[in-house]
VOPAGU-2260 file (C-alpha; in pm, 1 decimal, decimal comma):
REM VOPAGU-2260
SITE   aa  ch    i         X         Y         Z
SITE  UNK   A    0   -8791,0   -1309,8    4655,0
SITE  UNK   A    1   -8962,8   -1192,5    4325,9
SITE  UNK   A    2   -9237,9   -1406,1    4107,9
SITE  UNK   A    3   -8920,2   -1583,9    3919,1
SITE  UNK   A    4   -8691,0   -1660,0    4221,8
SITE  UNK   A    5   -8951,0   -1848,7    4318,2
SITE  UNK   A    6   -9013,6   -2049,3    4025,9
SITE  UNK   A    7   -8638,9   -2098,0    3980,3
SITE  UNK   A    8   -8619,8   -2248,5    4372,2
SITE  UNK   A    9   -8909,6   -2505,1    4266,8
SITE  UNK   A   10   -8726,6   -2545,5    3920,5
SITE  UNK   A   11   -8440,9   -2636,5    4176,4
SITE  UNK   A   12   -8662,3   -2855,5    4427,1
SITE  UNK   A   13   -8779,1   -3058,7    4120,1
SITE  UNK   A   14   -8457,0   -3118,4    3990,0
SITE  UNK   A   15   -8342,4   -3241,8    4311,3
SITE  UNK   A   16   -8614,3   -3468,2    4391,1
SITE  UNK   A   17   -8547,8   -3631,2    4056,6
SITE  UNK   A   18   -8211,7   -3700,2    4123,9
SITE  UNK   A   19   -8206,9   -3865,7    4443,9
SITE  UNK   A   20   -8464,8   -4079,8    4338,1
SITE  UNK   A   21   -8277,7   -4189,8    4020,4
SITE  UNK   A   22   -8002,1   -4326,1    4152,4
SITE  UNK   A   23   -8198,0   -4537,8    4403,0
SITE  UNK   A   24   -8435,9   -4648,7    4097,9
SITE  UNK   A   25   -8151,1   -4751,1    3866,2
SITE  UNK   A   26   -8000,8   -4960,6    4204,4
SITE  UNK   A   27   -8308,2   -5130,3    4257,1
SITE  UNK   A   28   -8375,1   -5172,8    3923,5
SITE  UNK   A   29   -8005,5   -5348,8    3864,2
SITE  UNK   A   30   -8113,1   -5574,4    4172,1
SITE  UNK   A   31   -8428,7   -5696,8    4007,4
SITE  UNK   A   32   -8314,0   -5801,3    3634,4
SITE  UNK   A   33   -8178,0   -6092,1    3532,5
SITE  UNK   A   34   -8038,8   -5982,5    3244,9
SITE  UNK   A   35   -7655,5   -5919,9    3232,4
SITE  UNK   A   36   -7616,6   -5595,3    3009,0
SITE  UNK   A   37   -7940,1   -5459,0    3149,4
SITE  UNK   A   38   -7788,9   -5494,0    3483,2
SITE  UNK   A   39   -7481,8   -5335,6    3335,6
SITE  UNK   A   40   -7663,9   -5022,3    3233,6
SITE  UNK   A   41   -7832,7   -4985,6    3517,1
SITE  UNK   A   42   -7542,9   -4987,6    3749,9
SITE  UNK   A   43   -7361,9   -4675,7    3525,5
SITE  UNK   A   44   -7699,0   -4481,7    3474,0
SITE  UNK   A   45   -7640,9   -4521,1    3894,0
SITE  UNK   A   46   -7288,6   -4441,6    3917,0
SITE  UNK   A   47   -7334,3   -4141,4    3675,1
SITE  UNK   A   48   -7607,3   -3961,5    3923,9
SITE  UNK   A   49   -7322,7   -3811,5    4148,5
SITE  UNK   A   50   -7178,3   -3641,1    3855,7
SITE  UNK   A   51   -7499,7   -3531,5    3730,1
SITE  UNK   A   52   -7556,9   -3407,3    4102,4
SITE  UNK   A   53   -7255,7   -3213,1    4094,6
SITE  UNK   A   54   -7385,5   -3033,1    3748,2
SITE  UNK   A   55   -7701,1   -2915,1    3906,9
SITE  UNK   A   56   -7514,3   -2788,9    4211,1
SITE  UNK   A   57   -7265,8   -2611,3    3966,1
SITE  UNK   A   58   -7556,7   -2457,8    3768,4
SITE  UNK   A   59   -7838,0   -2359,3    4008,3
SITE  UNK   A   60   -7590,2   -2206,8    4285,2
SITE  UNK   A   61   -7480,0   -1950,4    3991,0
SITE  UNK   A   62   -7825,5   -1910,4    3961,2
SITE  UNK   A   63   -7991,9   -1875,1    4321,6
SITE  UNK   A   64   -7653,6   -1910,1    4543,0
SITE  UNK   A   65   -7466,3   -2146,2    4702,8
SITE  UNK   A   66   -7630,3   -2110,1    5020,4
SITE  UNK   A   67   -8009,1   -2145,8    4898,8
SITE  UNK   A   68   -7864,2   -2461,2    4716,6
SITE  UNK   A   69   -7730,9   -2622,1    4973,7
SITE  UNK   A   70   -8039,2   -2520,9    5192,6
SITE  UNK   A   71   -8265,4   -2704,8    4906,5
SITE  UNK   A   72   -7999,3   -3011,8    4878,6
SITE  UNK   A   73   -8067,9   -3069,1    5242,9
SITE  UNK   A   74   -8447,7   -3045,5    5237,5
SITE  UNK   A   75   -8490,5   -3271,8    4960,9
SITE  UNK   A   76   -8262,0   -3554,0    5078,0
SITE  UNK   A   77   -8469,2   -3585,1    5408,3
């Protein structure tokens, strides 16, 4: 891989790590408030993260391949 492949993979890895641990963080975060519409929000910023997941996926395997993608998606959720 050249110099930028790699930096796009990390670019990838980042992403990734972000978004698995969003959708736990807005859970959790739903569980611990008492407030109604801040519980509210919290549950859609959580519902939205598959969608958001499905972006990425849509953008970075045009950009590195499918296969490296799904190679990355696999590593990170572990």
């Amino acid at each position: 891989m050249t110099h930028i492949d790699d930096r796009v993979i990390e670019l990838a890895r980042t992403a990734l790590s972000f978004e698995y641990g969003e959708e736990h963080f807005y859970r959790h975060a739903a569980e611990m408030t008492q407030n109604p519409s801040g519980k509210a929000m919290f549950l859609r910023l959580a519902n939205e993260e598959p969608r958001q997941m499905e972006d990425m996926r849509t953008l970075f395997s045009a950009v590195i391949g499918k296969d490296v993608w799904e190679r990355l998606a696999v590593e990170e959720a572990d």
